[in-house]
Every structure is written in C-alpha cells, then in structure tokens.
C-alpha positions as CSV (number, residue, x, y, z in Angstrom):
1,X,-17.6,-6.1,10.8
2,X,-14.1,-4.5,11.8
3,X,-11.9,-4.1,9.0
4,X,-9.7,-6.6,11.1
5,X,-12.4,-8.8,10.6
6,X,-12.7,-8.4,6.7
7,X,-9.0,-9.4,6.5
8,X,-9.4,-12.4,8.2
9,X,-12.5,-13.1,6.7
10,X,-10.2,-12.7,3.1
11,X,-8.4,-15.3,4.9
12,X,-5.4,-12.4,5.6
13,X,-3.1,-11.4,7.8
14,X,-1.3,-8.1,8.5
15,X,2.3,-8.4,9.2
16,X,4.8,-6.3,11.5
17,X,5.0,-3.4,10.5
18,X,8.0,-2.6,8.3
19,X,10.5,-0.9,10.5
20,X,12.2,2.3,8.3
21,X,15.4,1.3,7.2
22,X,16.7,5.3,6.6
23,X,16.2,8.4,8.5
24,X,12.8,8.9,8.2
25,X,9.4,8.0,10.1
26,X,6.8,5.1,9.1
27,X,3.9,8.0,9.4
28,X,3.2,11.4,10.5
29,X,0.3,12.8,12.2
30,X,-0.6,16.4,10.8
31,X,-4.0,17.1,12.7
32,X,-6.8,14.7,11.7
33,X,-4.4,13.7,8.8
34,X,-2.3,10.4,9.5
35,X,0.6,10.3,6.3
36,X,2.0,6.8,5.5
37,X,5.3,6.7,4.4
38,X,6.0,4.6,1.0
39,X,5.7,1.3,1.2
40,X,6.6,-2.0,-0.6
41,X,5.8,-5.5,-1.2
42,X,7.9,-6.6,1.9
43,X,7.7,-10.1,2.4
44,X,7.8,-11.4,6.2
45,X,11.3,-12.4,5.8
46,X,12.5,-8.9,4.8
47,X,12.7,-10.0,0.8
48,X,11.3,-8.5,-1.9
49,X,10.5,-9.6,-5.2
50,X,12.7,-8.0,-7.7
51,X,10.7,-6.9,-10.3
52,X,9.8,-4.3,-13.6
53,X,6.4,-4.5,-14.7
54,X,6.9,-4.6,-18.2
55,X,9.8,-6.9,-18.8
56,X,9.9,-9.0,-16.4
57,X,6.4,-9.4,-14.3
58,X,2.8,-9.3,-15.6
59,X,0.0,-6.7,-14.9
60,X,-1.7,-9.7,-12.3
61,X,1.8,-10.4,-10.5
62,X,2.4,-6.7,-10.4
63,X,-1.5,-6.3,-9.2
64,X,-0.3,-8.9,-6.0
65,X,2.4,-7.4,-5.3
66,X,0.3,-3.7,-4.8
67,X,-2.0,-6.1,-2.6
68,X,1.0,-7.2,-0.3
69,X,1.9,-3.5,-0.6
70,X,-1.5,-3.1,1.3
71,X,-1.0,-5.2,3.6
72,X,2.4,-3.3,5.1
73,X,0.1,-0.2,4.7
74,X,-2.3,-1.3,7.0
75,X,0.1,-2.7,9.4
76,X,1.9,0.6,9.6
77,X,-1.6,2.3,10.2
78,X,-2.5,0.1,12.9
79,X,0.7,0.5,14.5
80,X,0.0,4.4,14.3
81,X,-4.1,3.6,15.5
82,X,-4.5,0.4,17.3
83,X,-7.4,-0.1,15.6
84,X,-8.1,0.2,12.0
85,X,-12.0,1.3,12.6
86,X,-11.0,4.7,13.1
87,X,-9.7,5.5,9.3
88,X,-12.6,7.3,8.4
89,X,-11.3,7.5,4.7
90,X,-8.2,7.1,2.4
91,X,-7.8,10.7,1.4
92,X,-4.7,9.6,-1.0
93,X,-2.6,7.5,-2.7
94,X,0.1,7.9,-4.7
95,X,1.3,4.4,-6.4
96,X,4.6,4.0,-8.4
97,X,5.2,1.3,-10.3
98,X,8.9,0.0,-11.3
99,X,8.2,-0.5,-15.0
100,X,9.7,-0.2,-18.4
101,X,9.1,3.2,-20.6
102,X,6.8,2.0,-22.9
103,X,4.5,0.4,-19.8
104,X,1.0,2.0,-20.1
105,X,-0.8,0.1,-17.6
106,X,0.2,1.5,-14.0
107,X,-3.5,1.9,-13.0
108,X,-4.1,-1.6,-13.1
109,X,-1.1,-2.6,-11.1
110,X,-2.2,-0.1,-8.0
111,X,-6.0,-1.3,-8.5
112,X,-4.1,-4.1,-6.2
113,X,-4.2,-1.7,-3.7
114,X,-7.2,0.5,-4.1
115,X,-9.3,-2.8,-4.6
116,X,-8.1,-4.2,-1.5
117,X,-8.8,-0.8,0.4
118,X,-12.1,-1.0,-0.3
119,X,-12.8,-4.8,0.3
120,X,-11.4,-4.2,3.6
121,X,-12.5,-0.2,4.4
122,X,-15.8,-0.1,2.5
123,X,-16.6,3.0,1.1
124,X,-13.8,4.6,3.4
125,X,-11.6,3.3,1.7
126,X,-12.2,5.2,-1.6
127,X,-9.6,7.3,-2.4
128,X,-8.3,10.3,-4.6
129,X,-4.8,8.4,-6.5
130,X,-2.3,8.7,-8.9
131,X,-0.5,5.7,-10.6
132,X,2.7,6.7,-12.1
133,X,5.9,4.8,-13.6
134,X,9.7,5.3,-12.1
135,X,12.7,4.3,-13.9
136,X,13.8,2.3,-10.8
137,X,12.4,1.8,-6.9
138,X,14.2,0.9,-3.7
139,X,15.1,-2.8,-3.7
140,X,14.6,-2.8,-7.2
141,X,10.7,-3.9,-6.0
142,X,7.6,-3.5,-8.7
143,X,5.9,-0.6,-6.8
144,X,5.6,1.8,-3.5
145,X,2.9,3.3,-2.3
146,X,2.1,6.1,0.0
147,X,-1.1,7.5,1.5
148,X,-2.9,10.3,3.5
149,X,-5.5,8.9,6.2
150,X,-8.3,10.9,7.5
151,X,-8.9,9.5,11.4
152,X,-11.7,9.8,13.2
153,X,-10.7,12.3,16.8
C-alpha cells in the first residue's frame, strides 16, 4: 500500500501545498537529503488556529493541530517527489510548540506528527526529533515543524 493509499485509507487528504509567504523556499534538496521548511497547521482557507498550548488549547487539540501540521508536510514533499514512496525515512524533525513557560508536555503535542508519520510511512517514517517550547510562532499558531527526508535516487 502507497503511503497515498494509507492517507486515504485514514480517510485523509493532503492539501496544496502551502505556498512560502517570505523569501524563502518550501524545501531544499542537499544530495539524497530533501529539507522541509517549517510548517504549520494551515487550514485550506489560509487560517490558522490561534493558539498557546498551555493557556489556551489542550495537549489533544494541540496533538491535531501537529497532525494537520503533517498533512502540509507531506504535501510539500510530494510537491518536491511526486510520489511519496520514495521517502525512504524521516531523518528529522524538529517540532515547536507555541506554549506557556511552565508547559512541560511538548512531546506529546508533536507525537501528532511523529504518530501520523508512521501510520502513513511505516517504519520509514521513524525519526530522530526534538520537541521544544517558543515564546510565540508565526501566526500566533500552536506549533511548526520542520524535517530532513532521506529519498530514495
């Protein structure tokens, strides 16, 4: 099964890919490597959920919002691919989570994303990560993520 089929079969659907906004690319190729720039929890309309995990959004909404996060991901990286079989792992991640100084729980929010990597990537889509807390993120959205692909030649 294609990992376009495991996102419909989640009953998902990837959306355009975010066009950058600033001067700056959505990825970068660096040999084998494919780096995705950060993304959010764009919704198809352009919106984004203001939110700071913390005060004013739970662990599970924040958890959603690193799945939609995903989704933008993956539509950047099949924009790059054409097909998302040939990610032959998720190298990286780095997850930041909009949240409030005393928030402790910033893994759990970016499981949203590693969870849903590897429900749609298999074991290719376990990955080395880090899940930190910012004072603020564009958009004032509840977190951004960023990855390094390895692609099969």
């Amino acid at each position: 099964m294609t990992p376009e089929d495991k996102l419909a079969s989640l009953g998902l659907t990837l959306p355009v890919a975010p066009t950058p906004v600033a001067n700056y690319v959505p990825y970068r190729w660096a040999g084998n490597l494919l780096y995705l720039s950060g993304q959010g929890p764009r919704r198809t309309d352009g919106s984004y959920k203001p939110g700071r995990l913390g005060r004013d959004m739970t662990i599970e909404e924040g958890y959603q919002e690193a799945r939609l996060t995903t989704l933008n991901m993956l539509a950047v990286a099949k924009a790059a691919l054409g097909d998302l079989s040939r990610i032959e792992a998720v190298v990286k991640l780095l997850g930041m989570v909009n949240a409030e100084p005393d928030f402790g729980d910033h893994p759990k929010v970016i499981n949203g994303c590693s969870d849903l990597l590897v429900e749609v990537l298999g074991d290719a889509g376990r990955h080395a990560r880090s899940a930190v807390g910012m004072g603020s993120l564009p958009n004032r959205m509840a977190v951004e993520i960023e990855a390094i692909l390895l692609i099969r030649s």
